[in-house]
PASEBA-1860 file (N, C-alpha, C; in nm, 3 decimals):
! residues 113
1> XXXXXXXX> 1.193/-0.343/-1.331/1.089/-0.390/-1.243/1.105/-0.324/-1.107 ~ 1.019/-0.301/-1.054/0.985/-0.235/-0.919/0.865/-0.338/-0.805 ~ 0.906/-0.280/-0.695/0.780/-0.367/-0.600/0.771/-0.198/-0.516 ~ 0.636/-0.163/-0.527/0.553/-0.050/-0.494/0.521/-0.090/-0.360 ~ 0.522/-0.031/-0.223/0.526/-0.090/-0.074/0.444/0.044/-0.069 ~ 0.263/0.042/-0.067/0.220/0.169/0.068/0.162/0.149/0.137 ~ 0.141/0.218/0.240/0.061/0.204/0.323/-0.009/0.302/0.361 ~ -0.168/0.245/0.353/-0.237/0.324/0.378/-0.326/0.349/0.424
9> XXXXXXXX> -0.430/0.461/0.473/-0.565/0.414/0.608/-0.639/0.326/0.532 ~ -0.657/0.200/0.636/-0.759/0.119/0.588/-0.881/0.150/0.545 ~ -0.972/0.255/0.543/-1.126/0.286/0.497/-1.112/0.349/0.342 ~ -0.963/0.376/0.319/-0.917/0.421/0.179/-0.879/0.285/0.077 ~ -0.891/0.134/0.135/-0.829/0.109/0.026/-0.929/0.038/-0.125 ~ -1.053/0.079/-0.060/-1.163/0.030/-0.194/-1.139/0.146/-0.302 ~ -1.094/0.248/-0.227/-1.123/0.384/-0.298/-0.973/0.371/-0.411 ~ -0.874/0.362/-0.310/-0.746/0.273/-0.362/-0.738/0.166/-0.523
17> XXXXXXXX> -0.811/0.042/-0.488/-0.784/-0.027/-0.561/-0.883/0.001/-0.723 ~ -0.986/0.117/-0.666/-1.094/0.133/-0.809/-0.982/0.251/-0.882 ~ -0.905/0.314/-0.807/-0.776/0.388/-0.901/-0.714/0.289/-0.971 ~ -0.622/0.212/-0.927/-0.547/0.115/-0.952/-0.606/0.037/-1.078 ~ -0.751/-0.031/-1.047/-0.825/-0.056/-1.194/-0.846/-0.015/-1.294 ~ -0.854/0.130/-1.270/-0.873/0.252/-1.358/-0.756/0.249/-1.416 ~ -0.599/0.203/-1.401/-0.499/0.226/-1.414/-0.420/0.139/-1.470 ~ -0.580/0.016/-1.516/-0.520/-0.112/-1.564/-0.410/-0.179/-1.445
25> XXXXXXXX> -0.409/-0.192/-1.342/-0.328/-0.254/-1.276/-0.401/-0.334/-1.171 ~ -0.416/-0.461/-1.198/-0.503/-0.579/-1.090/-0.467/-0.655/-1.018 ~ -0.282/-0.716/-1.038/-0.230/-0.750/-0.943/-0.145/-0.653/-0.785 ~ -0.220/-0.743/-0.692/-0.162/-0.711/-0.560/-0.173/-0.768/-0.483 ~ -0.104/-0.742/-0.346/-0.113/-0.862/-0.196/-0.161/-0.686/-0.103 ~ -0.258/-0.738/-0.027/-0.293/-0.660/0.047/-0.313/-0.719/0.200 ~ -0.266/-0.659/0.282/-0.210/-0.696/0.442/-0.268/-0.655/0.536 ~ -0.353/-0.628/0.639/-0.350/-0.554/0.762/-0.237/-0.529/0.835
33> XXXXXXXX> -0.169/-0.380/0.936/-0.073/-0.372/0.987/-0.092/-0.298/1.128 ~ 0.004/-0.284/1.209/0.012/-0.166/1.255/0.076/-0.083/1.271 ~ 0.102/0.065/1.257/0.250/0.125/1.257/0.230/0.280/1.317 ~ 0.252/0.359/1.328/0.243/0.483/1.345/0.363/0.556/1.293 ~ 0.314/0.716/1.261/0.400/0.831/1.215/0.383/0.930/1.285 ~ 0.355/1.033/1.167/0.329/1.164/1.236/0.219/1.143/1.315 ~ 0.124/1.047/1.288/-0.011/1.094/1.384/0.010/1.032/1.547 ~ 0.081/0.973/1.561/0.162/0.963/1.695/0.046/0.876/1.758
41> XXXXXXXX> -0.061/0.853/1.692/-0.131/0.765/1.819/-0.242/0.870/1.864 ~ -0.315/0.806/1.974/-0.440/0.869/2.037/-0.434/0.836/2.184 ~ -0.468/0.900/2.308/-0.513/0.832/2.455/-0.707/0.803/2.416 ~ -0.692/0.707/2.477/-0.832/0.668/2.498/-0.849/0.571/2.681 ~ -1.009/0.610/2.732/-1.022/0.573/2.871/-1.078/0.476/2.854 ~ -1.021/0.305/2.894/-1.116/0.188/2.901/-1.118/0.175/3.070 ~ -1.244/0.140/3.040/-1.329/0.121/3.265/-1.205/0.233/3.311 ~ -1.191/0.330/3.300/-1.123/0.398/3.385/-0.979/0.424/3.387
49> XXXXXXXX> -0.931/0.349/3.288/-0.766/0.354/3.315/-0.745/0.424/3.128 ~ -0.677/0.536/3.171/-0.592/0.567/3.071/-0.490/0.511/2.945 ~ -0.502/0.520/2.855/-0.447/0.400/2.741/-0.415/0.465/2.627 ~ -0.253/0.481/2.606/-0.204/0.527/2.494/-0.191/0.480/2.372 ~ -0.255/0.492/2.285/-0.264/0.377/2.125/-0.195/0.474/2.046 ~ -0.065/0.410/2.044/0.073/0.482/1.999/0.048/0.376/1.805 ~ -0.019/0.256/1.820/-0.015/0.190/1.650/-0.134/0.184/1.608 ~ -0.128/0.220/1.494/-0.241/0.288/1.465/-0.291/0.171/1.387
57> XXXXXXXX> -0.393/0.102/1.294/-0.458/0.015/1.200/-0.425/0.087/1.080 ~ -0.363/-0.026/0.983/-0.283/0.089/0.839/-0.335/-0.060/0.763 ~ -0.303/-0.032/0.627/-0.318/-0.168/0.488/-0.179/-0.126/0.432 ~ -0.164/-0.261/0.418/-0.026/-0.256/0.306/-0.055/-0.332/0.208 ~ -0.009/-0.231/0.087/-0.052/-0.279/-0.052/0.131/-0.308/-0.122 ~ 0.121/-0.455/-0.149/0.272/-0.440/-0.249/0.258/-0.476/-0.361 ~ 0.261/-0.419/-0.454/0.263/-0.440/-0.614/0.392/-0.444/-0.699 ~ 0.411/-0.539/-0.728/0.505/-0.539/-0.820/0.474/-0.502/-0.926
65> XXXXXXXX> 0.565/-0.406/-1.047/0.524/-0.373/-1.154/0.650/-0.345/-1.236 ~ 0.620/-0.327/-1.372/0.713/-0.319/-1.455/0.741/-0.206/-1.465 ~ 0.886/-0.154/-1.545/0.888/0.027/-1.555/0.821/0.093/-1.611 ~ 0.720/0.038/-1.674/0.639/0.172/-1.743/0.492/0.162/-1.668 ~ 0.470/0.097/-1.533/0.334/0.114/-1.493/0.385/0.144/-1.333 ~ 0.518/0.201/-1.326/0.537/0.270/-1.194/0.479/0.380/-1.179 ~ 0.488/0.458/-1.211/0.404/0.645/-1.234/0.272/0.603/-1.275 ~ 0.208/0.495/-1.318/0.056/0.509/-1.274/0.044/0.481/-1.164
73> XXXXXXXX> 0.162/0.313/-1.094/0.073/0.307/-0.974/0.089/0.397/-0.884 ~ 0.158/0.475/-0.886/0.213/0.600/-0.803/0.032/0.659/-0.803 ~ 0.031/0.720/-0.892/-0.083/0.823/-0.918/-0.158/0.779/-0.889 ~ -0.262/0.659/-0.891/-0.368/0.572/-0.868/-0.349/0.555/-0.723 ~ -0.216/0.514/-0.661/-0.240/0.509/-0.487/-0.316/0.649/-0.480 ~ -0.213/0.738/-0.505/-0.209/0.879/-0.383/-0.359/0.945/-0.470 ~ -0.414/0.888/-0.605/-0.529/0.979/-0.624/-0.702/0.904/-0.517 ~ -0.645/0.758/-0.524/-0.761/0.668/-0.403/-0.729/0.701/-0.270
81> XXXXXXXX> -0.639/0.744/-0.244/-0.577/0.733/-0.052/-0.566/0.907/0.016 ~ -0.531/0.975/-0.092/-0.536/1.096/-0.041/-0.631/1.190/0.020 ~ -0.633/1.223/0.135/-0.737/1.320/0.185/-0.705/1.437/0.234 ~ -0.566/1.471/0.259/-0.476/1.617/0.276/-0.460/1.611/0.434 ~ -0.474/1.533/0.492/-0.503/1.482/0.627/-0.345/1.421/0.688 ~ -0.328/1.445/0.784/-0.219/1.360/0.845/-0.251/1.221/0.884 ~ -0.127/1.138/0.827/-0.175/1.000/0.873/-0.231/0.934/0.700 ~ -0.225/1.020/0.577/-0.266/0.904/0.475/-0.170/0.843/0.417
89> XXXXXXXX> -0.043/0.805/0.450/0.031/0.704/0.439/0.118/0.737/0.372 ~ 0.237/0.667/0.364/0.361/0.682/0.301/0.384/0.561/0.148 ~ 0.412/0.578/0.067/0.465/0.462/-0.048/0.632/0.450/-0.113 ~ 0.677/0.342/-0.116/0.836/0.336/-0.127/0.809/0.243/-0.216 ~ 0.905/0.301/-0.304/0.987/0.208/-0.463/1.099/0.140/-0.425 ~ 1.132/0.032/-0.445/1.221/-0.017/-0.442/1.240/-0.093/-0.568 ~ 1.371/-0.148/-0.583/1.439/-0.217/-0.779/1.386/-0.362/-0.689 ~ 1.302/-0.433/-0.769/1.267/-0.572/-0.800/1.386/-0.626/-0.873
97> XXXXXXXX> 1.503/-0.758/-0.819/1.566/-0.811/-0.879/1.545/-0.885/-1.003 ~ 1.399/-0.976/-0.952/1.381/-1.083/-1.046/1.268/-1.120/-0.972 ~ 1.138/-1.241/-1.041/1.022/-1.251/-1.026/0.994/-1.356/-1.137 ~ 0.960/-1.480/-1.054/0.949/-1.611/-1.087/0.788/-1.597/-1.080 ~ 0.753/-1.643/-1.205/0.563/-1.757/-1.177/0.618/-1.873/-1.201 ~ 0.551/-1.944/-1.050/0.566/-2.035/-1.048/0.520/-2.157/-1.122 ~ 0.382/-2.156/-1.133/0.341/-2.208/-1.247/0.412/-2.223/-1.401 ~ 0.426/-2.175/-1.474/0.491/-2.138/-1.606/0.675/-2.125/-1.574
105> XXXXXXXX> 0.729/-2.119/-1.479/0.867/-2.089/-1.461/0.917/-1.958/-1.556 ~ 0.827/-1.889/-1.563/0.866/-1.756/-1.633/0.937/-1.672/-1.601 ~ 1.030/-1.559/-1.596/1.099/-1.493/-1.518/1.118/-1.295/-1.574 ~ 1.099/-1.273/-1.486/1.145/-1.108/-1.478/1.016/-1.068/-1.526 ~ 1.017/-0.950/-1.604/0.880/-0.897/-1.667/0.733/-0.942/-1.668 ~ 0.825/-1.078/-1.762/0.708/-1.156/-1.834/0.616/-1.216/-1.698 ~ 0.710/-1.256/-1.585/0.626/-1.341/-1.473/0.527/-1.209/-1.394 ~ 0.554/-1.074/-1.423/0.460/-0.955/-1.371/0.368/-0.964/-1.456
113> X> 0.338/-0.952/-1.587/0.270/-0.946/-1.638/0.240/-0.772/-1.683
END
């Protein structure tokens, strides 16, 4: 088991989640954030005063998934989010210990579905 962490420009993530469907994969928690990378931010002038917007507006998508639907959700992010552009986001794998539904008290796999 894995929990899939990306983040990505917010106007990408409809485009995002119709991959992800495509990919048979329907569970997720999706977040508003703010963070910056390479794109370092923008200056912009409000009434006159200079203003550095160093965090940028990002979505964070975390999906937990089992081992054999990691390499789709891989492919399904970066084929909805990608635009060759700086700034379309980064995604990190990390090992899922264990994963309770609460409802059913099910555990590991079976509670991903």
């Amino acid at each position: 088991m894995k929990l899939i962490v990306a983040y990505i420009q917010p106007h990408k993530l409809n485009d995002v989640k119709e991959e992800l469907y495509k990919s048979d994969i329907f569970k997720m928690s999706v977040t508003n954030s703010l963070g910056c990378g390479q794109q370092k931010g923008y200056h912009e002038s409000y009434r006159g005063v200079d203003i550095e917007v160093n965090l940028l507006k990002k979505v964070r998508l975390e999906i937990a998934v089992n081992d054999e639907f990691v390499q789709p959700t891989i492919d399904a992010i970066i084929a909805g989010a990608q635009t060759g552009e700086i700034g379309d986001g980064k995604i990190f794998v990390m090992p899922l210990e264990d994963a309770i539904r609460i409802r059913s008290r099910e555990k590991g796999e079976a509670a991903i579905g």
